[in-house]
Each structure stands twice: as C-alpha cells, then as structure tokens.
N, C-alpha and C positions, 0 to 999 in steps of 0.2 A: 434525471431521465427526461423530465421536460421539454429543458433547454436544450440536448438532444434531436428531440423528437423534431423543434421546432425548426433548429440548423439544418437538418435533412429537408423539410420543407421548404425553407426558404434556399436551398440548393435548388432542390427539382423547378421551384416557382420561378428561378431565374434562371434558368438553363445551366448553370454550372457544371461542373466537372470534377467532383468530390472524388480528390487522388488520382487526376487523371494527367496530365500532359503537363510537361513544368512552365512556370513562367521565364520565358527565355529572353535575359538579359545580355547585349553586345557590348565587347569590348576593346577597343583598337588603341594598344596605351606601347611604351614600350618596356620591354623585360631585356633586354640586350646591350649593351655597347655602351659609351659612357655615363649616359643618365637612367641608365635600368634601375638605378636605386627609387628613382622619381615614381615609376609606372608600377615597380614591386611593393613598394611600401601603400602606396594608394590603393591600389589593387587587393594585397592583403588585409587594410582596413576594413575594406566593404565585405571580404567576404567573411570576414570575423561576426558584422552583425549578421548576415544573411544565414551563416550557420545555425546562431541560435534561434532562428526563425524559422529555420529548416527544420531541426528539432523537435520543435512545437507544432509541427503541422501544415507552417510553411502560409501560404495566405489562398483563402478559397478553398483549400485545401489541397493547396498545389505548388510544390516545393520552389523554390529560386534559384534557375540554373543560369550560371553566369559564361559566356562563352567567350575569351580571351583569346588573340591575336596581335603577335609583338608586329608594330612597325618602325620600331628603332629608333624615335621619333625623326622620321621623315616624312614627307608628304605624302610620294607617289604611292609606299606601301600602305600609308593609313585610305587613301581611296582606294584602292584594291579589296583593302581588308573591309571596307565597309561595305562596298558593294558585294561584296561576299555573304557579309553579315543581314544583310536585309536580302537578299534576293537567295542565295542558298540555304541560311542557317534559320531565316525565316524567325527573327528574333522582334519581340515585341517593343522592344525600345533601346535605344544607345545610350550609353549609360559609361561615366568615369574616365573619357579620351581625356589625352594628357597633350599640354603642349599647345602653346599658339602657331607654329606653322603646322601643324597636322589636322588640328582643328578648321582651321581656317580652312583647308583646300578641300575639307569634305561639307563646308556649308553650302554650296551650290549641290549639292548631292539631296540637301534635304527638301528644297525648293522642286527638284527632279522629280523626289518621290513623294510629292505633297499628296498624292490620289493615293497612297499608302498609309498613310495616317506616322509615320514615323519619324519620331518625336527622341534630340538629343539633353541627359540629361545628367547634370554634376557634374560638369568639367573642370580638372585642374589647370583652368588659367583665366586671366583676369583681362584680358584682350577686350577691345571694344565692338568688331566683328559681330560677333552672337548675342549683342548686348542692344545692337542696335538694326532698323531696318535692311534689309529686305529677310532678314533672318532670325530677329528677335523669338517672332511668332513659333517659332520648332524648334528653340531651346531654353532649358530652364537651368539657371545658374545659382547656384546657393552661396559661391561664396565672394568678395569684396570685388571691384575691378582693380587693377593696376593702375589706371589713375587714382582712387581711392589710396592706395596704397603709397603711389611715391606722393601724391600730396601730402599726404601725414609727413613721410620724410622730409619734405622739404620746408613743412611749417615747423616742423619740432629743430632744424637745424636754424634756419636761421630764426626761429624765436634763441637759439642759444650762442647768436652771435656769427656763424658760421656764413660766410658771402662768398664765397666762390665757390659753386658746387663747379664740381666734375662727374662724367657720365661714362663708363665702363659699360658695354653691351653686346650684348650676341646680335650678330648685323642681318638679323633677318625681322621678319614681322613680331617677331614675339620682344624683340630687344626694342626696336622699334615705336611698339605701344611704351614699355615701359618711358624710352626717350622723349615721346611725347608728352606722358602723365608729367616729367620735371621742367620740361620746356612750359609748359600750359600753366603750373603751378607756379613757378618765378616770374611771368609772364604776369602776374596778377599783384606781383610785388616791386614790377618794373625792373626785375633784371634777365641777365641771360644766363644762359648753362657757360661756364668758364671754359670749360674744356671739353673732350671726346675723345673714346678711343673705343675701338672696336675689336672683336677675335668673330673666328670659324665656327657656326653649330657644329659641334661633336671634339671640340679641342679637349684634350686631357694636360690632368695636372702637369705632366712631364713636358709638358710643351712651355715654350720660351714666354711670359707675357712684358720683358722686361725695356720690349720699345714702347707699348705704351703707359705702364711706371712712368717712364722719364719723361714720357709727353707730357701726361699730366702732370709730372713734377717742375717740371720746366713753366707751364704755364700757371704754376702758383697757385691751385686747386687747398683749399683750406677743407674739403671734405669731398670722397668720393660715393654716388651712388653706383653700385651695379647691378645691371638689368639681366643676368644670368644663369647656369646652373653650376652645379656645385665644383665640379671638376675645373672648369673652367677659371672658378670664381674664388678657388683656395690657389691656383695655380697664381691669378693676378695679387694677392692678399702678401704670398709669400716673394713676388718679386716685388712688390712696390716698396715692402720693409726690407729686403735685403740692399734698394737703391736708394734707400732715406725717403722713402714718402711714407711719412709717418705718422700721416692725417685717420681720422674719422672714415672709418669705410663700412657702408652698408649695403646689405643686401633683403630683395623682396623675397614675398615666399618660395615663390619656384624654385629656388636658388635648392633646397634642400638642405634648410638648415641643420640638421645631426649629422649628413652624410660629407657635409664640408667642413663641420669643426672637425669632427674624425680624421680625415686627412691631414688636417693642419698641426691637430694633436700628435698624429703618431710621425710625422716630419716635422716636430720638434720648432713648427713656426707659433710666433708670436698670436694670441688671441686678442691682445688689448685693442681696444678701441673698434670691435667690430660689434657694429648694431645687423637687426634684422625687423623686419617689419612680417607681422604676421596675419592669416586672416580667421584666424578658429584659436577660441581660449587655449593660455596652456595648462598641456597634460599632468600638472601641478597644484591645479586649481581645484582641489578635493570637494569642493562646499559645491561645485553643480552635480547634479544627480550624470548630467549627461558622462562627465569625466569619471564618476566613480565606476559605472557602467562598463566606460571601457576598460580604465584598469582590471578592474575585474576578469573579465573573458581575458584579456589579454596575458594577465596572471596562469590561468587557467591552461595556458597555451605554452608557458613560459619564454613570450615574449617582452620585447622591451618597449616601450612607445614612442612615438614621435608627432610632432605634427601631420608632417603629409598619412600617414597611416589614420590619424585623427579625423583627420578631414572626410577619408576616402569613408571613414565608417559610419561621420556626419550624415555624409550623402544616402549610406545604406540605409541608415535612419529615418529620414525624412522621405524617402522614396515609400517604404516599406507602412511606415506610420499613415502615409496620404492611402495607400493602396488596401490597407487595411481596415480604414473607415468607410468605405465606402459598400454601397449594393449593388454598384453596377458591377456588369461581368470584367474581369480585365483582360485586356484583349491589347492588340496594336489597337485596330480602329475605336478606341476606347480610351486610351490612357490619356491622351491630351487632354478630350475632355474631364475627365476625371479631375485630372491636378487642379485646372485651371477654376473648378465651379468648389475643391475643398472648401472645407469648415477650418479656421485657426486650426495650429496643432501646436501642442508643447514636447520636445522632445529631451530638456531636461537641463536648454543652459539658460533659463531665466525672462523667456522672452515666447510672446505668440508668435508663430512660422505662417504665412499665407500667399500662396500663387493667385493670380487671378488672370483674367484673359491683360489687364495692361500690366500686370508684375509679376515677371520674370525674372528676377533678383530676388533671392532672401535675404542674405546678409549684407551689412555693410560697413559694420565693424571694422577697426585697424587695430594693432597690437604691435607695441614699438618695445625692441630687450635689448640689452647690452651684454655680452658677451663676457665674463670673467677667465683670467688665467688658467682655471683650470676646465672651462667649457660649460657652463654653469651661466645660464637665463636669469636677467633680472630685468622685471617690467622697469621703464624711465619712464617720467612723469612728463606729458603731454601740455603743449599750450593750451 
C-alpha cells in the first residue's frame, strides 16, 4: 500500500496523467506490394513487446498506441504520411520507418519540425543519411549501418580467398549506400568491385533478372554481393543458377532473410552457397534472456520468428526500457532529451545499451550465416 501511496504522489508532483491520453507512437513503414513482408514482420515485432507493456499498465501509466500508415515503400507517400503523423495525429515520436529511400526523403522534414521537438527512432536501415550530419541530431538508430555490414562481407570473402566481388543492387539510394559500403571496403585492400548490375525498387520474383546473371557471369565475378529485398533478390539467386553462376551470393539484412529462402524453397531453387549478413542475434540463440523473451510472447501468439520481427521488438524494447526509467514526463517536447541524458540499460543480449547527445547508434555488431539445403542458419566463422 506504501509503494502505492507513494506512485500517486509522485504522479500529481510531476504532473502526469495516471490513465490518461496514450503515448502516441508514428509509423510510416510499408504493409503492401512487394516488400510488405519487410514493414509486417517489423511492425508486428514491436508491437509484440508493447502489448505486454500495455498489459501491465503501459508506462506512466499510459498505454503505447502505435499509429501505422503504409507507404509502399516509396518516398512521396512516406512524406505525406509523415507530415500527417506529426501535424494531424499529433504523435509523440517516429518510430520503426522501413527503408532507405523513404527514410531519407523524410529527413529534411525533421530539420522542418525541429521547434516541434520530433525525434525519428529505430529504423530498419543502415544508410548513412541519419547517421550523419545535418541529421544525425533527430535520429536514433539501434541497429549496424550498411557499411558495417558489407565490410564484414567483404573481409570474411576475401580472407577466404574470394577476389572478385560482384555487386547486384536496387538502383536507388538504399542500393547505393550498400554499393558504397563494398566499394570503400575493397578500396582499403586495393582493389575494385569486379562487376555491377542493377534492378527496379519494387521488381518481383516473376521478373526476368537473367541479363545481369550473365553480366556478372561474363565478367568472372568469384562472389556476388546484393544490396536488395527479397523478392527481387530470390528472383536474381534463381537466375544466376539457372545460367551457371554458381558462385557465393550474399545478401545484407534488409534483404529479408526468411521471406526470401521461402520463395526459393517453395520454387524448388537451389540454397547452396547463400550467405546473409545480419544485424540482431539469432532467434536461436536461447542462452540471452533477450531471445527467450521473445520466443516466448511469440509462442504465446502462436507465431513464428524471424529476424526483421526481432529486430522491430529490439527497438520496442530499448524505447520502452529508456522511457520507463525515467521521472520526467514523456512528452514530444521531452523524449529527445530524455534518451539522450539515459542511464546504461540491459535489455537482455549481454551488453550495456546508452544514447548520449554524440551516440546515436547502439549497435554495431555483424552476424555472417550460411544458408543449408534445406534453409537452415549457421553462423561461419569470421576473420
């Protein structure tokens, strides 16, 4: 009854609002057209943890309402939806956008509403954009960047002998960073990228990729990176084997690793020799508290796991966890500072988490798997 007594108190003494108005989180990701698995899977991880915190009372005592808006991923509709989200929906923070060209066209947005306090945070993608000025400052990013990511790939290939990378990419900003992250990383070893070949944001498996197979095959590529999503990136996998390029092909995380073996499984294409580079342990990994966690709820749902789902519930996590320690009210004009002055936090995979006003990145981890015939993860052992 105490500790009661004392919670009510320190409600009224900070002005709070004990069950009053939810905490309104935006979200412009997409649930449609070929990459929906991307923005569904993310999406539903976050709100797996928010539920069970919703549950319990939610924080402040004020439930977690997440307010979601598909933009397909495209640009035009994810500025639309954003400015929506902060001027209509009147949402305290942006939270889980999907996608490096959707992200990118709404960072000039945040600069906009800088006299708004409105702060983007846990985005799925590893772009350099929000990672660096004039925009660093209004977003916070948990998980690896893309050059993080293809640098592992490209030190783990050629420590294993492989010299001619090749580069497969979606030809817009998002394929782009990843181009750069292999160009910058060979670059450091004195060589160049072997090859290129490019496809259309929004291409489907059914689509042809078998002129650039043979580009690359032609110019004698001993391993291909791609900078893609999955549709696109199972479609390239099964024409490159069907025209004898029979090399090493990997893919980063965006790519959507379960929802691209999927396709390749149930079209009866080859899995050998496909790596993926990852940036969140895997759903495998039973000994961190953080993984047993989710299986659990996810049990409880009778769902299945995945990465990107993992990820999205990481972010719920650490959001939830910073917002939770604190006394100040949460507010928009509030949360920046909030994250950025946090105390460490443990959220359960083995390591202290901390934003400060210069870090905006948590993680930086990489995670390199090899793919098995029958679509079955196994960690390879890194230089």
């Amino acid at each position: 009854m105490g500790k009661k007594i004392l919670f009510y108190f320190f409600v009224l003494l900070n002005g709070f609002s004990y069950g009053g108005e939810p905490i309104k989180i935006g979200v412009s990701a997409v649930f449609s057209g070929p990459s929906q698995a991307l923005g569904t899977n993310y999406f539903y991880g976050a709100r797996l943890y928010f539920k069970q915190i919703n549950e319990k009372g939610g924080i402040q005592g004020r439930k977690i309402q997440m307010i979601k808006l598909d933009d397909t991923y495209n640009p035009q509709p994810c500025i639309a939806n954003t400015i929506q989200l902060i001027g209509e929906k009147k949402v305290d923070l942006l939270f889980n956008y999907v996608g490096t060209p959707t992200t990118t066209a709404i960072l000039p947005l945040l600069k906009i509403y800088e006299k708004e306090k409105i702060i983007l945070f846990g985005n799925f993608t590893g772009a350099g954009g929000q990672r660096n000025y004039p925009y660093k400052e209004y977003v916070f990013n948990i998980r690896a960047s893309y050059k993080e990511e293809t640098a592992k790939l490209v030190q783990y290939f050629l420590a294993n002998d492989y010299q001619r990378i090749g580069v497969y990419y979606q030809i817009d900003s998002y394929g782009r960073s990843g181009y750069d992250g292999v160009k910058q990383e060979l670059y450091k070893s004195g060589k160049r990228i072997s090859a290129e070949a490019t496809y259309l944001r929004g291409s489907l498996y059914e689509d042809s990729t078998s002129e650039q197979a043979l580009h690359l095959k032609k110019k004698k590529v001993d391993v291909v990176i791609c900078v893609g999503s999955y549709q696109a990136c199972a479609a390239f996998v099964r024409d490159a084997r069907n025209n004898g390029l029979n090399v090493p092909i990997a893919n980063i995380s965006f790519v959507g690793t379960e929802s691209m073996l999927d396709i390749l499984e149930k079209n009866k294409v080859s899995l050998k020799s496909l790596y993926f580079s990852e940036v969140v342990p895997y759903y495998g990994e039973t000994s961190l508290p953080l993984i047993k966690e989710y299986l659990h709820l996810l049990e409880k749902e009778g769902a299945t796991p995945n990465f990107i789902s993992l990820e999205g519930f990481i972010n719920a996590k650490v959001l939830t966890t910073i917002l939770k320690n604190t006394s100040v009210e949460v507010s928009r004009k509030n949360i920046k500072k909030i994250i950025e002055s946090m105390d460490a936090i443990d959220i359960g995979m083995g390591n202290k988490l901390q934003f400060t006003k210069e870090v905006h990145q948590l993680l930086h981890d990489v995670y390199l798997y090899l793919a098995d015939e029958k679509g079955n993860l196994k960690r390879v052992s890194e230089p």
